[in-house]
N, C-alpha and C positions, 0 to 999 in steps of 0.2 A: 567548448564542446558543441558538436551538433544537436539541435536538440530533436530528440524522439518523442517529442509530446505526443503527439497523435496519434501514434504508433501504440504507444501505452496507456494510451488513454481508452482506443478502442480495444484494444485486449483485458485488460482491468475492466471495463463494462461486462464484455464476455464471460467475463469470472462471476462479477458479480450477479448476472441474470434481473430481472425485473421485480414486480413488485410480490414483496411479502411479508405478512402479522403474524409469526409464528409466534406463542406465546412463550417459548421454552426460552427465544431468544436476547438478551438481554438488552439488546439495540431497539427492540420494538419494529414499528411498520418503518417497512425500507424499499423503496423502490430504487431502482437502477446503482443498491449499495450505498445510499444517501438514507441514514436514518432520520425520521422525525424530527428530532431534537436538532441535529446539525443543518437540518435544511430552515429551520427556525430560527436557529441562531443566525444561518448565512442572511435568508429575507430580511430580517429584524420584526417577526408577530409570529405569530399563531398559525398553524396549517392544522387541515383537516385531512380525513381519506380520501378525500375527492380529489384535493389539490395533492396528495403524494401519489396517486394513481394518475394523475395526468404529468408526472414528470417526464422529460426527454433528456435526450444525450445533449440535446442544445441550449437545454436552462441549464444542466447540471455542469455542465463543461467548465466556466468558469469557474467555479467553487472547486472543484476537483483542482485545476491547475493551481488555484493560489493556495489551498489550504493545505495544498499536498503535494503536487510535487515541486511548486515553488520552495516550499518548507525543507523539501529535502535536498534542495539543491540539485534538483535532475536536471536544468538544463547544462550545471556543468561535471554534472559524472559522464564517464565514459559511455557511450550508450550500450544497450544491454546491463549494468549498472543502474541505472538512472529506472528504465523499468522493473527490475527487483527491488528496491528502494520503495519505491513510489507506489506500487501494487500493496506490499507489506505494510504503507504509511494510511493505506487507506484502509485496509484488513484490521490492524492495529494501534493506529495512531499516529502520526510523523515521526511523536518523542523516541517512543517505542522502537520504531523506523532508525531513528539515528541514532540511540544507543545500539543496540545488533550491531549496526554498520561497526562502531568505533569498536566493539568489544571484537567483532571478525578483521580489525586491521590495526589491536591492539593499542588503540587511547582510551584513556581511562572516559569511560561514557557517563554521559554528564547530557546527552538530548538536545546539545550546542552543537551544531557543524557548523565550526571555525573553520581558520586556516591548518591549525595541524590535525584535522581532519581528517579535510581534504588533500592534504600534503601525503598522511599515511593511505590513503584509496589510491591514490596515483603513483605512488610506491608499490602497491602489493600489485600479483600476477591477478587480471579480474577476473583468469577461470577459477582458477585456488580461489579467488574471494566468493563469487558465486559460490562455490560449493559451501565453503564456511558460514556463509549468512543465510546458504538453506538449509542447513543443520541448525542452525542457533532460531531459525521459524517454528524449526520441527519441535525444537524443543520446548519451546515456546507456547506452543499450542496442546502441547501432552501436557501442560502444566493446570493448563484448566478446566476449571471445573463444569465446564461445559462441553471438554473433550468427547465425552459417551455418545452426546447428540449428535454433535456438528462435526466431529474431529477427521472422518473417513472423508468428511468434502474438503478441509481445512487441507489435509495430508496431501490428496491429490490435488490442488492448489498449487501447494510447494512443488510438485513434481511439474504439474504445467508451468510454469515461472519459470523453472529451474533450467527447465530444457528452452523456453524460447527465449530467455535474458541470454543463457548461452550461446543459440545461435545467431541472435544480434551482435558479438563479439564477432562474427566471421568476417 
């Protein structure tokens, strides 16, 4: 497939907006949608506020591609696929990311995107898919218990994804 990294990579930023320590939030200080912890793990030590307020789209870039949408296989989903996937992977995990996918193109999800996967993604219609894997977001997100706080920007999230993953299918 072609791939759209860049494409969703720069939209996925846009979702995510810049730096923030809200305490309600369970991910902690996060800048450019890169939580503390995972930018620690990505370095290998220890950051501080200073170092996650100076993050960019050009340090983060990498880590973003290989932990997420390498993970999810976006250079070979469909595009418009590949950035629903990928967005969601970063929102909620990869795992998370490809279980959705398998249970919206019915394998038994298991957080592996194999071959019969992908076999079933490239089988189903990817507007029917799009719709089905932004309902099973939705659902997803009404599920937690941090819906009250966060859930009216999580929801319209889904609705922005939803429409331009879609019109990457044109």
């Amino acid at each position: 497939m072609k791939s759209n990294w860049q494409k969703s990579f720069e939209l996925m930023l846009k979702s995510e907006g810049g730096y923030v320590n809200n305490p309600l939030d369970p991910g902690g200080r996060t800048n450019l949608g890169v939580t503390q912890g995972t930018w620690e793990s990505w370095v290998g030590r220890p950051s501080d506020k200073a170092e996650m307020r100076s993050l960019t789209p050009e340090k983060v870039e990498p880590l973003y591609k290989k932990k997420y949408f390498d993970a999810v296989r976006g250079d070979e989903l469909p595009v418009g696929l590949d950035y629903l996937v990928f967005d969601f992977a970063v929102n909620a995990g990869p795992g998370r990311a490809i279980k959705v996918m398998q249970s919206a193109v019915g394998v038994t999800p298991d957080g592996k995107f194999g071959p019969m996967t992908m076999a079933a993604v490239q089988a189903v219609d990817p507007v029917d898919l799009i719709e089905r894997f932004s309902q099973a977001k939705e659902d997803f997100y009404r599920s937690l218990t941090t819906f009250a706080t966060f859930g009216k920007g999580w929801l319209n999230r889904v609705v922005d994804v939803k429409v331009k993953a879609s019109a990457m299918l044109v």
